[in-house]
C-alpha positions in Angstrom: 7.1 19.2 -10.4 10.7 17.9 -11.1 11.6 19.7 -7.2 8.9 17.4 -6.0 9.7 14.6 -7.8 13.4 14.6 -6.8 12.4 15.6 -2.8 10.3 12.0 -3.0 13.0 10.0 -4.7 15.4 11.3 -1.8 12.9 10.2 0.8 12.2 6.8 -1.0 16.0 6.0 -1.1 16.2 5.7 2.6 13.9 3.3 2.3 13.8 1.4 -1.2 17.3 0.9 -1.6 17.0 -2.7 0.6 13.7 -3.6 -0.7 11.9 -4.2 2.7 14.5 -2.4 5.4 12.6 0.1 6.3 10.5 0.1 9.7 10.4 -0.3 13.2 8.5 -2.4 15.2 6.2 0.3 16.5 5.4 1.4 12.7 4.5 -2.5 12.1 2.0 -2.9 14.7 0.1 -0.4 12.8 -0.8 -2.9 10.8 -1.5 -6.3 12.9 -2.9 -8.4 10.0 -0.3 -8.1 8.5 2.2 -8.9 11.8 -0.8 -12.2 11.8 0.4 -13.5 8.5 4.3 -13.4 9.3 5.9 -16.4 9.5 6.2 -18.0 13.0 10.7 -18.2 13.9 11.5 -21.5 12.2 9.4 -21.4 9.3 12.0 -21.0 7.0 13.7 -24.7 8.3 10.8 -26.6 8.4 10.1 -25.1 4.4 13.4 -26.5 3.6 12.1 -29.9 5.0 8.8 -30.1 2.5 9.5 -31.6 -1.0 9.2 -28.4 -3.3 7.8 -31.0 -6.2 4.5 -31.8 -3.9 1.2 -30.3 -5.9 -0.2 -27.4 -4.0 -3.4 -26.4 -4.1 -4.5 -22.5 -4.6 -7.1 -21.6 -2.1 -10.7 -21.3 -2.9 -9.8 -24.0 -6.0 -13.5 -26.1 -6.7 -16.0 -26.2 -4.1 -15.9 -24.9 -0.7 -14.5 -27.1 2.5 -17.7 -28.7 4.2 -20.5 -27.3 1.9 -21.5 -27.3 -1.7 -21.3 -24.2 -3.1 -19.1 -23.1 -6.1 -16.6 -20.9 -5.1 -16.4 -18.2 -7.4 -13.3 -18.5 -9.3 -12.5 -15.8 -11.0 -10.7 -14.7 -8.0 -8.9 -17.6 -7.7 -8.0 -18.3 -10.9 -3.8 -19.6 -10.6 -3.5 -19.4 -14.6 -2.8 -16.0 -15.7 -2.7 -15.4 -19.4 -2.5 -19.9 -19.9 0.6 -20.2 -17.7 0.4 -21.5 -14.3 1.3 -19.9 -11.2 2.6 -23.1 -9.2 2.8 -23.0 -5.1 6.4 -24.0 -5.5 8.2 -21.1 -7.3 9.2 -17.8 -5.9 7.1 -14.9 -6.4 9.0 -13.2 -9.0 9.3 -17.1 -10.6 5.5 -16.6 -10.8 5.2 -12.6 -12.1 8.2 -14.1 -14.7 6.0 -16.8 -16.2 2.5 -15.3 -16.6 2.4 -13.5 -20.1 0.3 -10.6 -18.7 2.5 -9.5 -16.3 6.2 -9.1 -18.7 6.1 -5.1 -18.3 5.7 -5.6 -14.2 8.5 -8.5 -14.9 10.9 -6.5 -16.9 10.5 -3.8 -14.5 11.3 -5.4 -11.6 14.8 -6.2 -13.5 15.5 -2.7 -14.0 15.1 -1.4 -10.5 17.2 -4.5 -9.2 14.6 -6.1 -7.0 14.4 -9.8 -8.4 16.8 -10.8 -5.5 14.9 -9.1 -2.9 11.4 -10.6 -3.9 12.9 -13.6 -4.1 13.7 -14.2 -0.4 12.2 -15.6 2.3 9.6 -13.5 3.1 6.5 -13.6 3.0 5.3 -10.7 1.0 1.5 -9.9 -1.1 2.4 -8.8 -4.1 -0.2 -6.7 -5.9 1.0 -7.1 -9.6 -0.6 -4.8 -12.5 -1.4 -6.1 -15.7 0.3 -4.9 -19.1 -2.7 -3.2 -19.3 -2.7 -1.5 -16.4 1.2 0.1 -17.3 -0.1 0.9 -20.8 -2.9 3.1 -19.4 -0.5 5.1 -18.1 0.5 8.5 -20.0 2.2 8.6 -22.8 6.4 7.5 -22.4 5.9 6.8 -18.4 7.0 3.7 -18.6 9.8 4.2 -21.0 11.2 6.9 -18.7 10.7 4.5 -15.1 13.2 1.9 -17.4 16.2 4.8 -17.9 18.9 4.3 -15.4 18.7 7.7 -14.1 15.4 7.2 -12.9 15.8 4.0 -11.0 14.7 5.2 -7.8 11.6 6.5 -8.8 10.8 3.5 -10.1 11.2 1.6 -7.2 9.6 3.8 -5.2 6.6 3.1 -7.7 7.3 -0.8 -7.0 7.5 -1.0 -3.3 4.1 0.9 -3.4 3.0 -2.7 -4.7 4.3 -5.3 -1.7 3.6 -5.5 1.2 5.3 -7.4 4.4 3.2 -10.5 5.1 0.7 -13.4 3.0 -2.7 -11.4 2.5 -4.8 -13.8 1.1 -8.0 -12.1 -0.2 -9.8 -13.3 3.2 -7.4 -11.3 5.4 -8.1 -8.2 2.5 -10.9 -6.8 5.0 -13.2 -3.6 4.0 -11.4 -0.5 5.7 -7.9 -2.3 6.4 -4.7 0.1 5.6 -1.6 -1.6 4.7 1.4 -0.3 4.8 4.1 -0.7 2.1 7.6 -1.7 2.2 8.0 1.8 0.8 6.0 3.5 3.7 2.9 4.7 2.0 -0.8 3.1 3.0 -3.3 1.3 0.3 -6.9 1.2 1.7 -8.8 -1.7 1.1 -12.3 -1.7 -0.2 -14.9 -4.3 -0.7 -17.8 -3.7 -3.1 -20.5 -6.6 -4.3 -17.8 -9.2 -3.9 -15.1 -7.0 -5.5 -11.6 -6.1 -3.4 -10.2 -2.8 -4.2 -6.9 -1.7 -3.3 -6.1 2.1 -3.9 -9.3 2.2 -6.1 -7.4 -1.0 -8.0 -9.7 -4.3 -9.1 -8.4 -7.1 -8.1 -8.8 -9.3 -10.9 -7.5 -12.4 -10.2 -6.6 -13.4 -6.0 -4.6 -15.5 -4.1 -2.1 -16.7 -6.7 0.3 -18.4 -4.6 3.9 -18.6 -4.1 6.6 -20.4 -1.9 7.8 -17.2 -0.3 4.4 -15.0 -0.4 1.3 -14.3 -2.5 0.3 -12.6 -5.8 -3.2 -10.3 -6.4 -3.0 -9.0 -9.9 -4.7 -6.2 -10.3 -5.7 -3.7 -13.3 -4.1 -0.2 -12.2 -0.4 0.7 -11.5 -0.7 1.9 -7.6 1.4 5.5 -7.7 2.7 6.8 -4.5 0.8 9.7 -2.9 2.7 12.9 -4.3 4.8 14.8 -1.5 
């Protein structure tokens, strides 16, 4: 187990080290929603143009454009344990401040990727719960925060981003998306439910200046090699 263990966290390195380095274009193109929801080249100038203190509004807040019917929002929700995920901050800004996400938070300190997720981007985050760490085995997440096991967990982190904003419209039944780290999460949609890796998405579309946030209610690990 520990051979296998260390063969992966050798393979991840190549790969994890600069958050989002790895991949070619060809490998991209596998996955063209998310090459649709890249940014278009000057992006990034006209964002610095928009005042970041304008209210933004989370998709799929109150009713639906042109009709009457209630959108359902308990997968739109922006509020996440009473604090607000606002438009305006970066994504890890957002993970930071919502009171159900501190493990995800605190281990995205430890593996050294606050200054990756906090670039341009734009990235989907799919952020577990407390709940979801704690469900883990016994002392998992204690040994992910020791230094000598850094790589493995971000190996375990990159298997939650992905390159581009997925918004829970562009989350289609069937789609494979590929992670930063190189893996593929299947999407799934069941009476009204997205599933990612057999995850719940439990709240959608929480958005950020540089990407979006889908909490969900299972730690996503990396397929065993």
């Amino acid at each position: 187990m520990k051979g296998t263990k260390l063969f992966a966290l050798g393979i991840s390195m190549l790969c994890s080290t600069m958050l989002f380095s790895c991949g070619n274009n060809e490998e991209r193109m596998e996955n063209p929603i998310q090459e649709e929801t890249k940014p278009n080249p000057g992006a990034q100038e006209e964002a610095k143009m928009t005042n970041p203190n304008t209210p933004g509004r989370i998709a799929g807040g109150g009713k639906a454009e042109g009709g009457t019917k209630e959108v359902d929002l308990t997968m739109t929700d922006p509020d996440v344990g009473g604090h607000e995920m606002m438009p305006s901050q970066k994504l890890v800004e957002n993970i930071t401040s919502a009171p159900t996400l501190t493990t995800l938070a605190s281990a995205l300190r430890k593996a050294d990727l606050v200054r990756t997720l906090n670039a341009t981007g734009p990235y989907t985050v799919f952020a577990p719960t407390n709940e979801a760490f704690d469900a883990l085995p016994d002392d998992v997440i204690e040994d992910l925060m020791r230094p000598e096991n850094k790589q493995q967990l971000v190996e375990i982190l990159n298997n939650h981003v992905v390159a581009g904003r997925l918004t829970a419209d562009n989350l289609q039944d069937g789609a494979m998306l590929k992670t930063v780290g190189g893996e593929q999460l299947k999407v799934t949609k069941r009476n009204n439910k997205i599933m990612i890796n057999g995850a719940e998405v439990i709240i959608a579309n929480a958005q950020s200046d540089n990407g979006v946030i889908h909490v969900i209610n299972k730690v996503l690990m990396p397929a065993e090699k």
